[in-house]
C-alpha positions as CSV (number, residue, x, y, z in Angstrom):
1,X,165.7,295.5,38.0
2,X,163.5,293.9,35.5
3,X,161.6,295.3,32.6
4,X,158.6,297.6,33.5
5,X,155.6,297.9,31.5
6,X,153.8,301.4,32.4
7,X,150.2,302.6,33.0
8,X,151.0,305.0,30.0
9,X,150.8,301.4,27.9
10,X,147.2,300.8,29.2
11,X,145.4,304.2,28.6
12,X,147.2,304.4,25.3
13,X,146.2,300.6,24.4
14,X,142.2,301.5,25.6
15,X,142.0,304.7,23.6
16,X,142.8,302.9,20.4
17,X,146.5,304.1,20.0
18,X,148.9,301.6,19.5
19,X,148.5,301.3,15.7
20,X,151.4,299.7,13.2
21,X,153.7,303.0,11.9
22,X,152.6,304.8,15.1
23,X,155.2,307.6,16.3
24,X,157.6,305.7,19.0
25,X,160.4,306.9,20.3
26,X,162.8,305.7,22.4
27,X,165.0,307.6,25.1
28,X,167.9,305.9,26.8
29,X,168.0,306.8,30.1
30,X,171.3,306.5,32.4
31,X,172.2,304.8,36.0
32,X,170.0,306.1,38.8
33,X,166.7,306.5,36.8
34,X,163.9,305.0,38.6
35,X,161.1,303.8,36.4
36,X,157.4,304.0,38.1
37,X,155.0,301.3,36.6
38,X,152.1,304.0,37.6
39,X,153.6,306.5,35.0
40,X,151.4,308.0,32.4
41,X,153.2,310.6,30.6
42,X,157.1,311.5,29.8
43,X,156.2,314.2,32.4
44,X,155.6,311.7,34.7
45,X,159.3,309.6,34.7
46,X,162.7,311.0,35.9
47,X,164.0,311.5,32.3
48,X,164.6,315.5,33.2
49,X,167.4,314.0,35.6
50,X,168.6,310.6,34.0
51,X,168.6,310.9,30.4
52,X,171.6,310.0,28.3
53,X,173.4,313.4,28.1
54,X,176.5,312.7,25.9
55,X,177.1,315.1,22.9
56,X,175.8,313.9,20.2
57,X,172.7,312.0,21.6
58,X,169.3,312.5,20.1
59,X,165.9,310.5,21.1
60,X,165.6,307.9,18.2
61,X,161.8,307.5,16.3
62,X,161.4,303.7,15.5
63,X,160.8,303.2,12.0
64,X,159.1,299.8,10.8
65,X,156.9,299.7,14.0
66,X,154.4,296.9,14.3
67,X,152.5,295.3,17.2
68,X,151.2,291.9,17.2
69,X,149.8,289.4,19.3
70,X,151.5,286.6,20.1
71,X,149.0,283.6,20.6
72,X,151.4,281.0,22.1
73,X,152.6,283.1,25.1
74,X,149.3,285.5,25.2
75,X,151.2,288.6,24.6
76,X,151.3,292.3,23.1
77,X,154.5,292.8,21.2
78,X,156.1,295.8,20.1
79,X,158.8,295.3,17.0
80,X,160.6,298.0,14.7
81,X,163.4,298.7,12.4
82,X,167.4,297.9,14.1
83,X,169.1,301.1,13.2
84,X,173.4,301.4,13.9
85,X,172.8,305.1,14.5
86,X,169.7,305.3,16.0
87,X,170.6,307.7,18.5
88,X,173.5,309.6,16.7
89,X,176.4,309.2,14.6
90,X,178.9,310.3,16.8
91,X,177.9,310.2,20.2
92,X,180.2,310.7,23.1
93,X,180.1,309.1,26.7
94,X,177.2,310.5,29.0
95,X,177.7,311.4,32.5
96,X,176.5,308.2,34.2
97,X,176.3,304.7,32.0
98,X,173.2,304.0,30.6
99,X,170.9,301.9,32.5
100,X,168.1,301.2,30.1
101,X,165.6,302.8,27.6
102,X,162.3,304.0,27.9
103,X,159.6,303.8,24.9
104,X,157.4,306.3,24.7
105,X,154.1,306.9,21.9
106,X,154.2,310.7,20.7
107,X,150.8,311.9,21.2
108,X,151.5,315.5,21.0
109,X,152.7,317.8,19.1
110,X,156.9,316.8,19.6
111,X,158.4,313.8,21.4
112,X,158.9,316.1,24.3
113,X,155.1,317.0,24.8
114,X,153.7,316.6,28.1
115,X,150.8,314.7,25.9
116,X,153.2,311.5,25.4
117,X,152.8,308.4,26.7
118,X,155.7,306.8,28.6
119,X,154.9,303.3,27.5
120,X,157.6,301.0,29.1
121,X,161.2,301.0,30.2
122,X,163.6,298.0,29.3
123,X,166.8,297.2,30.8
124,X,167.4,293.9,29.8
125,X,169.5,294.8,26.8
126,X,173.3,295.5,26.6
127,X,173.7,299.4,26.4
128,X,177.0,300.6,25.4
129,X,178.2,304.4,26.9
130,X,179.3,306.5,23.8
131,X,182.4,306.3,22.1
132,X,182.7,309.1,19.4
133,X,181.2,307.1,17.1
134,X,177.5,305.9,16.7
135,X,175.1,304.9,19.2
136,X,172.5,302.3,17.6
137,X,169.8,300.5,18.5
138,X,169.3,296.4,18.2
139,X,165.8,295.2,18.5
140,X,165.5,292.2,21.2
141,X,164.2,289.1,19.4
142,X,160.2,289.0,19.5
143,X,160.1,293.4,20.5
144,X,160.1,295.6,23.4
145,X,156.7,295.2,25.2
146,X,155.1,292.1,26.5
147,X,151.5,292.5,27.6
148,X,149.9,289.5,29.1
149,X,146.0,290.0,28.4
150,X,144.3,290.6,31.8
């Protein structure tokens, strides 16, 4: 599977909401999720099922966010803080490995209202299943999100 950039990115992107510092979170979502390009909301992606359920595990809010626009390859880019405990300091294996993780813009009023945005879902990293010990989070070189400029 290949990174997949949602319809949640677009309405947020047109109503003005993807601002430096604005409340991401990411969710890391285990083998068997299914991401849907035409999602919207949180409500609207298979996390109920599929996310990461080791003890331990939290959602992780990006810290340092920034989006910029990348001239030279005519993209969107989403970049924030590495963290080595992003998702927890002791987190233990989950069910089903994890697969990939899913960025999402809080909207409403907690980063499980059915007001967020489910922005993207990336795979192409290396996702390690819980240990005991802490489950972080290494930013890919250049962000998360591409968005070619229609």
């Amino acid at each position: 599977m290949a990174d997949v950039l949602m319809q949640g990115y677009h309405v947020a992107r047109d109503a003005g909401l993807l601002q430096d510092d604005a409340p991401i979170w990411f969710a890391i979502a285990m083998d068997g999720t299914v991401p849907d390009a035409d999602s919207i909301f949180v409500d609207d992606t298979d996390l109920v099922t599929t996310e990461y359920d080791g003890a331990g595990y939290d959602r992780h809010e990006a810290a340092g966010v920034t989006w910029a626009y990348d001239s030279s390859d005519d993209e969107m880019q989403l970049d924030c803080d590495d963290d080595p405990e992003a998702f927890g300091d002791t987190v233990v294996a989950a069910s089903d490995p994890p697969a990939g993780v899913y960025t999402i813009l809080q909207a409403g009023g907690s980063p499980d209202d059915s007001a967020d945005y489910v922005l993207g879902y990336n795979d192409s990293g290396s996702y390690g299943n819980g240990g005991g010990g802490a489950l972080g989070l290494t930013v890919p070189v250049g962000g998360f999100l591409y968005s070619k400029q229609g």
